[in-house]
VEXTORSE-891523 format. One record per atom (N, C-alpha, C, O, CB): residue in three letters; x, y, z. Coordinates in steps of 0.001 Angstrom, whole numbers, padded with zeros to 6 digits, always signed. Glycine has a CB too. Example, Ala and Ser with C-alpha at 12.3 -4.5 7.8 and 13.67 -1.06 7.14 Angstrom:
ALA+013190-005690+007800 ALA+012300-004500+007800 ALA+013200-003300+007800 ALA+014236-003319+008465 ALA+011308-004473+009046 SER+012850-002250+007080 SER+013670-001060+007140 SER+012900+000030+007870 SER+013409+001138+008039 SER+014084-000598+005725 
***
This chain:
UNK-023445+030351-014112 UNK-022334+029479-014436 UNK-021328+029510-013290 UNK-020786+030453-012713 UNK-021669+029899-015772 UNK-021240+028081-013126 UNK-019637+028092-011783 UNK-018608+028340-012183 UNK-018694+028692-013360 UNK-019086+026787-011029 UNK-017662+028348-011832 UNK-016149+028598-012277 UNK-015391+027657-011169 UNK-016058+026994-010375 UNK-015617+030424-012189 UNK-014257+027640-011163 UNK-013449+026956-010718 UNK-013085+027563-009201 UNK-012532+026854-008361 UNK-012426+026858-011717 UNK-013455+028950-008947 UNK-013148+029185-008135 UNK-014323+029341-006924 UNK-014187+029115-005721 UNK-012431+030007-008518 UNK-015478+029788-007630 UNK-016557+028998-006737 UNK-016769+027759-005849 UNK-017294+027613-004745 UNK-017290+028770-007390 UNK-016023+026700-006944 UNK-015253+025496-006161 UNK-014905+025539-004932 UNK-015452+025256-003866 UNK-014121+025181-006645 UNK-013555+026079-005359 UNK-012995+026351-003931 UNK-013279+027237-003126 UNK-012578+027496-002147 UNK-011912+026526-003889 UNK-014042+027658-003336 UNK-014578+028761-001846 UNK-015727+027800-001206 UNK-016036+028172-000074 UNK-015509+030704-002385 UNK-016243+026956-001542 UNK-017393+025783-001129 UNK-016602+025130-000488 UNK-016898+024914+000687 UNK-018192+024849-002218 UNK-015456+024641-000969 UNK-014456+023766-000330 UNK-014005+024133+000630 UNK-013831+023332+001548 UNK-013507+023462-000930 UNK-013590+025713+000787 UNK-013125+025941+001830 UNK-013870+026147+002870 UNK-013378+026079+003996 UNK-012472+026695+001704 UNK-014906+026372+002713 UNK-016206+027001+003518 UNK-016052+025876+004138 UNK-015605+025946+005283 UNK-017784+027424+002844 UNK-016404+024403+003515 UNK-016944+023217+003944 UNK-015585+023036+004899 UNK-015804+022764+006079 UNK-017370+022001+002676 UNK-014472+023143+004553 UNK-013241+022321+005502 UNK-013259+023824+006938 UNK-012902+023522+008077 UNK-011013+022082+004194 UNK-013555+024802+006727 UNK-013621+025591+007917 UNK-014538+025116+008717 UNK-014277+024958+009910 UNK-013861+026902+007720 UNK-015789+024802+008191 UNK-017095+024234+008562 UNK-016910+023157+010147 UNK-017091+023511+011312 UNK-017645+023248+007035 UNK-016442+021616+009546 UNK-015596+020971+009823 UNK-014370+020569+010319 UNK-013821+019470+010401 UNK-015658+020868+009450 UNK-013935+022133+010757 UNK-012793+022302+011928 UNK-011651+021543+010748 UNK-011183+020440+011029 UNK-013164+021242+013848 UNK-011334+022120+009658 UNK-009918+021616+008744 UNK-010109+020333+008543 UNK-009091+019677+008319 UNK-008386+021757+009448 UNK-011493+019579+008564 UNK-011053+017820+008053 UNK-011844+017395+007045 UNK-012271+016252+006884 UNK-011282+016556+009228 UNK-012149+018961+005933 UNK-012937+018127+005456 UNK-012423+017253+004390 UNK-013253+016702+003667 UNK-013937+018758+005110 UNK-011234+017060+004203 UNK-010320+015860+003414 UNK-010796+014674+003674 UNK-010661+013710+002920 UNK-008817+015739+003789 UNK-011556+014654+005070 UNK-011490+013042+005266 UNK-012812+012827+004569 UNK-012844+011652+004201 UNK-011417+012367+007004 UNK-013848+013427+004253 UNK-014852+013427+003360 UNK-014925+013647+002223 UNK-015672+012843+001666 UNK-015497+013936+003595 UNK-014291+014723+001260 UNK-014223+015222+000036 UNK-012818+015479-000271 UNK-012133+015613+000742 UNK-015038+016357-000094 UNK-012145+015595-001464 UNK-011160+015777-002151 UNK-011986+016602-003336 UNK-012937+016406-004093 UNK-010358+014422-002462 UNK-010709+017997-002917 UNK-011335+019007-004595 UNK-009512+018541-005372 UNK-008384+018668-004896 UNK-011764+021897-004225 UNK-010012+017987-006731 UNK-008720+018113-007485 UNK-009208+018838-008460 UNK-010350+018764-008912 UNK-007970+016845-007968 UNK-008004+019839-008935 UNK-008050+021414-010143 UNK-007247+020574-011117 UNK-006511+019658-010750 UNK-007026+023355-009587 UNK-007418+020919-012319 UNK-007118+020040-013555 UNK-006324+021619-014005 UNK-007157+022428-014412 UNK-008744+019180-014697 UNK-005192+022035-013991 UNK-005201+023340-014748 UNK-005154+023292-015857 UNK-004781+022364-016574 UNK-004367+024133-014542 UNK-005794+024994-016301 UNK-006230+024904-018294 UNK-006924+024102-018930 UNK-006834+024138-020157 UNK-005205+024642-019251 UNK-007967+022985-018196 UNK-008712+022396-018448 UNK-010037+023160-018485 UNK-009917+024053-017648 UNK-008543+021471-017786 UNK-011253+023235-019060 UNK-012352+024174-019364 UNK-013494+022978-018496 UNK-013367+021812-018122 UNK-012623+024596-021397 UNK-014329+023743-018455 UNK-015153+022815-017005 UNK-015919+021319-017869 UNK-016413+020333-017321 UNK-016937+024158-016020 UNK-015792+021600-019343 UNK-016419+020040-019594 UNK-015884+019501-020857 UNK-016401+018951-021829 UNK-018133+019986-019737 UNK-014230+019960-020408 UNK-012619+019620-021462 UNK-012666+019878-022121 UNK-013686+020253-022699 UNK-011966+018640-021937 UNK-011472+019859-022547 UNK-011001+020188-023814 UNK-010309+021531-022940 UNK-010387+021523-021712 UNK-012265+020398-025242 UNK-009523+022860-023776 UNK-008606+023534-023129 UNK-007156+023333-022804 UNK-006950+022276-022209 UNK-009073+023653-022261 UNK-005879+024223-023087 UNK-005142+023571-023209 UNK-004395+023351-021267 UNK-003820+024030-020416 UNK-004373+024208-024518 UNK-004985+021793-021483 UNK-004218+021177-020244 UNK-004566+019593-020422 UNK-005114+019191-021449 UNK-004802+021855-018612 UNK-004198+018693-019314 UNK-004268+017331-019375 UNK-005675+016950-018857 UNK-006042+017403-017773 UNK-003122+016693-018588 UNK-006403+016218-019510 UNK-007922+016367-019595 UNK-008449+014772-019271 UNK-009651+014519-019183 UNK-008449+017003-021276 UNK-007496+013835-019124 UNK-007959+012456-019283 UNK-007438+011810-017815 UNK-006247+011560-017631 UNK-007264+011675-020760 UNK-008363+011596-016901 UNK-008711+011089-015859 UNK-009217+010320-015489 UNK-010412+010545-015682 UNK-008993+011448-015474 UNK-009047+009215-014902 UNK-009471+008383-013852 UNK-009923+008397-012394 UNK-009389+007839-011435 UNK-008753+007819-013821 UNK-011036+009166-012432 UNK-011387+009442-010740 UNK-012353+008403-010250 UNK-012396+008013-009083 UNK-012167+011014-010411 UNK-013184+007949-011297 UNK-013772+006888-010998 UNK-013536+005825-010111 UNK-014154+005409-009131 UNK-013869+006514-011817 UNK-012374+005439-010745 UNK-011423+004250-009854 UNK-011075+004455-008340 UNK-011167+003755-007331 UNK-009914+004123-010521 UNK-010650+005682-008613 UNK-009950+006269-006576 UNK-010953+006370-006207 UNK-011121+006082-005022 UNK-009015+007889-006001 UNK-012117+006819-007001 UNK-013520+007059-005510 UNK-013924+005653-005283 UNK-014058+005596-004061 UNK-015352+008122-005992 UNK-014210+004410-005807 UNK-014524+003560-005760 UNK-013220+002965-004651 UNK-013465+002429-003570 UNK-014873+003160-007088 UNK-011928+003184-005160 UNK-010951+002676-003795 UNK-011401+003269-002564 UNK-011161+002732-001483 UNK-009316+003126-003889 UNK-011942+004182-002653 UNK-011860+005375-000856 UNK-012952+004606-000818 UNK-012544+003727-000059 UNK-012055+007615-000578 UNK-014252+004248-001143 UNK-015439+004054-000223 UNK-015534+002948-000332 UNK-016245+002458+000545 UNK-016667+004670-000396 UNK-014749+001581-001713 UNK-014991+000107-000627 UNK-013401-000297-000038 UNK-013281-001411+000472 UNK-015738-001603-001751 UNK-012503+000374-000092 UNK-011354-000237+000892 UNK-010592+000647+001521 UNK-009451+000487+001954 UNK-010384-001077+000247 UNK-011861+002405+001582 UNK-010931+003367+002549 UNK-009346+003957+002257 UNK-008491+004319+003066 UNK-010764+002545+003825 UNK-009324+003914+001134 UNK-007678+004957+000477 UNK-007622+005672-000070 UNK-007272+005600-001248 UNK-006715+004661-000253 UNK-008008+006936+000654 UNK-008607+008201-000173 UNK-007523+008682-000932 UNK-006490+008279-000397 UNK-009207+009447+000734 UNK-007308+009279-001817 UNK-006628+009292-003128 UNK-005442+010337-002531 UNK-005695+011346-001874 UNK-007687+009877-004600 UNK-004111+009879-002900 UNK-003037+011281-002692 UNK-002907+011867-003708 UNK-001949+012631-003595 UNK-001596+011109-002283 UNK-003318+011922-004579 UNK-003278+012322-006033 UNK-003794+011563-007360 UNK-003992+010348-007358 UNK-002023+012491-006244 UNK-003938+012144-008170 UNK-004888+011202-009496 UNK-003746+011779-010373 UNK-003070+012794-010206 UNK-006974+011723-010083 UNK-003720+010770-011435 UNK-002741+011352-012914 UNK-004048+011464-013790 UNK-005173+010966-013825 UNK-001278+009997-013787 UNK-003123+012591-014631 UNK-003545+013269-015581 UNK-003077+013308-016923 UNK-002008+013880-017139 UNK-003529+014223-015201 UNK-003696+012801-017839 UNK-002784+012529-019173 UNK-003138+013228-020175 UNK-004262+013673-019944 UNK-002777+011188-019704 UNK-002566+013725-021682 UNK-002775+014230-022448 UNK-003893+013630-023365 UNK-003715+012479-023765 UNK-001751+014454-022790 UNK-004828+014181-023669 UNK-006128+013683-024741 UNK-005305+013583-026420 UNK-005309+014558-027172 UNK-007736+015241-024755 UNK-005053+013077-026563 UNK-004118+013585-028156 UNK-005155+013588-029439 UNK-004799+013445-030609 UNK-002650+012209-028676 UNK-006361+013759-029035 UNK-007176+014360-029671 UNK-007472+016148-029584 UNK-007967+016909-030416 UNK-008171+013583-029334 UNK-006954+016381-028259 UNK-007242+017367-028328 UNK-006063+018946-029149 UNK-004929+019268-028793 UNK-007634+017257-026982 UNK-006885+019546-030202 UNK-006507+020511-030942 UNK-005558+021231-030355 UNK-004407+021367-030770 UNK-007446+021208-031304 UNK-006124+021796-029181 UNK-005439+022890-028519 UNK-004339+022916-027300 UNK-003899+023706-026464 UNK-006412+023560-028111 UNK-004207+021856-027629 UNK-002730+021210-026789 UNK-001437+021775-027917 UNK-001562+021639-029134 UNK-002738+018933-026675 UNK-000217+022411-027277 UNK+000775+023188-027685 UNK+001271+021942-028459 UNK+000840+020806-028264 UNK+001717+023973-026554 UNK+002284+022299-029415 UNK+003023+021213-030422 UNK+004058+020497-029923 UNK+004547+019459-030368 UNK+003619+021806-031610 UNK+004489+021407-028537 UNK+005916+020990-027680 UNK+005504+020409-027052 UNK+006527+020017-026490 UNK+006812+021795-026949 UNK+004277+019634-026289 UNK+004316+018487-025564 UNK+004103+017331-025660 UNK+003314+017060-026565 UNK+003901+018548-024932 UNK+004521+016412-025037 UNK+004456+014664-025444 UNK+002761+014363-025248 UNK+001808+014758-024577 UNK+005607+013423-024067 UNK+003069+013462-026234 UNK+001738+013909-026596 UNK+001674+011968-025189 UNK+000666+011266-025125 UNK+001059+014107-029084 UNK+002608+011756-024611 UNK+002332+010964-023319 UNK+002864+011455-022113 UNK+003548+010836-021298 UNK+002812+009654-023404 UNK+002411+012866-022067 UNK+002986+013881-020894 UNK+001572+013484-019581 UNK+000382+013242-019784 UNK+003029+016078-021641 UNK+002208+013545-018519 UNK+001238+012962-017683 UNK+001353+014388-016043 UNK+002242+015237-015987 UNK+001877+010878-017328 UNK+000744+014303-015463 UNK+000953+015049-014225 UNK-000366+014577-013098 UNK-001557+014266-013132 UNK+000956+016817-014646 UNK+000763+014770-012112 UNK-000075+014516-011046 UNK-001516+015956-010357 UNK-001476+017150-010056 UNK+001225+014153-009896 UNK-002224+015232-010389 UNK-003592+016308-009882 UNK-003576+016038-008395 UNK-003865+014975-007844 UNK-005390+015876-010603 UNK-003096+017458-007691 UNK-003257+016633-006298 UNK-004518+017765-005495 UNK-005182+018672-005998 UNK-001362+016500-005229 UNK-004473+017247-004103 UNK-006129+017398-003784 UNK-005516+018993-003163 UNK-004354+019183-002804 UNK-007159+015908-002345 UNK-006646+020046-003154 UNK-006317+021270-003093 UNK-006156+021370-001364 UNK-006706+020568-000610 UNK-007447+022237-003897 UNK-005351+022440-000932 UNK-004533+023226-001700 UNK-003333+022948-002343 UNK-002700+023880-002839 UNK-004298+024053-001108 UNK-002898+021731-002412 UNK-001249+021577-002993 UNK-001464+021617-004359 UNK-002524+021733-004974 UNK-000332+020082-002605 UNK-000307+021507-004764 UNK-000400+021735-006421 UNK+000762+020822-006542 UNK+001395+020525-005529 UNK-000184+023485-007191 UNK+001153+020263-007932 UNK+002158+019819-008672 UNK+003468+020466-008600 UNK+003703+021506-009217 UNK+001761+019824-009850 UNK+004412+019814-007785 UNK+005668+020707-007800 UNK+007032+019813-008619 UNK+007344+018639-008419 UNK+006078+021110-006001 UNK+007458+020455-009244 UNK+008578+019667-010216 UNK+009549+018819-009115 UNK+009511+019326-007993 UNK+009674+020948-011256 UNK+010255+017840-009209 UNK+011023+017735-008403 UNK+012712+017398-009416 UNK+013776+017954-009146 UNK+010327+016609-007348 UNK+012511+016381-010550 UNK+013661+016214-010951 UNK+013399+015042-012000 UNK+012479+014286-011690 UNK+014628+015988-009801 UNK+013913+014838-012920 UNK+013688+013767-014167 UNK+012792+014526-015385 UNK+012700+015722-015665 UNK+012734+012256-013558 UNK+012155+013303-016005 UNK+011913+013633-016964 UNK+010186+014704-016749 UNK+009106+014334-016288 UNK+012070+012245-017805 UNK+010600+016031-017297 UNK+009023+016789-016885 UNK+008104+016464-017727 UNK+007196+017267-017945 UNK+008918+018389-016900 UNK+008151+014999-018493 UNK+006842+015136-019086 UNK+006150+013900-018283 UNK+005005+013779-018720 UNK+006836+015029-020854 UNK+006318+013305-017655 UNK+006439+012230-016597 UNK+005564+013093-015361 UNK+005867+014128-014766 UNK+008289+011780-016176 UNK+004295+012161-015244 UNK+003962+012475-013453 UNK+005073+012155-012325 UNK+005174+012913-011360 UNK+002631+011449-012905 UNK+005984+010913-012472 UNK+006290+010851-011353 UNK+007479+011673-010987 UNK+008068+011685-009907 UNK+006372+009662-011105 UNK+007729+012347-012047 UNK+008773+013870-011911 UNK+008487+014890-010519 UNK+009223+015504-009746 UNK+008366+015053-013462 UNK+007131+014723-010648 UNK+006442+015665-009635 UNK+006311+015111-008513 UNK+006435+013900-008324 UNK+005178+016126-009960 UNK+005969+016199-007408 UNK+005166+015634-005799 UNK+004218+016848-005799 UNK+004339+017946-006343 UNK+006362+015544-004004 UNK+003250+016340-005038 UNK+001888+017255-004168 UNK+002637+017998-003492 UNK+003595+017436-002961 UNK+000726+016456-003049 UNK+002469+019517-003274 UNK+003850+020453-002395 UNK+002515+020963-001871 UNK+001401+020752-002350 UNK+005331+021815-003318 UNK+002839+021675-000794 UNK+001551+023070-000057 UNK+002275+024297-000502 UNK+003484+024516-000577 UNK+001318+023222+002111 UNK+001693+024718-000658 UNK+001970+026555-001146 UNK+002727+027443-000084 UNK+002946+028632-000317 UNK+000328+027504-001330 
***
């Protein structure tokens, strides 16, 4: 079984590989608290389909994908909107708060660690 962090050690392997570019080929996005085939408590409902289809017929590789709440799912806490959204951005950055409303993606930006 993979894990999430297997992931990224492939990823990284591959962008060392590639002298740091391998962005211009692959994007790893981490869904956190998401379980590898959903459900888990995190935002589970994605559209990647769409951005990969933008990057390979009109070349705009994705700065980030949103992420929305399943409101089916059980194990989502009682305190969040159940139209809480966040941005998934491509590793290594992560979701950094910036200001407004935090249940809102566009609250956030892609930050580097």
């Amino acid at each position: 079984m993979f894990s999430v962090n297997d992931t990224i050690r492939w990823y990284e392997t591959l962008d060392r590989n590639l002298g740091g570019k391998a962005s211009s080929l692959v994007r790893l996005f981490t869904a956190p608290g998401v379980t590898h085939c959903g459900g888990g408590m995190g935002l589970e409902k994605v559209d990647a389909l769409s951005a990969l289809v933008e990057w390979v017929e009109n070349d705009k590789a994705p700065a980030s994908l949103t992420a929305s709440v399943n409101a089916a799912n059980k194990e989502l806490p009682s305190s969040w909107s159940p139209e809480r959204t966040r941005p998934l951005c491509p590793w290594p950055t992560y979701a950094k708060y910036l200001s407004g409303d935090p249940e809102k993606s566009t609250s956030f930006e892609c930050a580097t660690p």
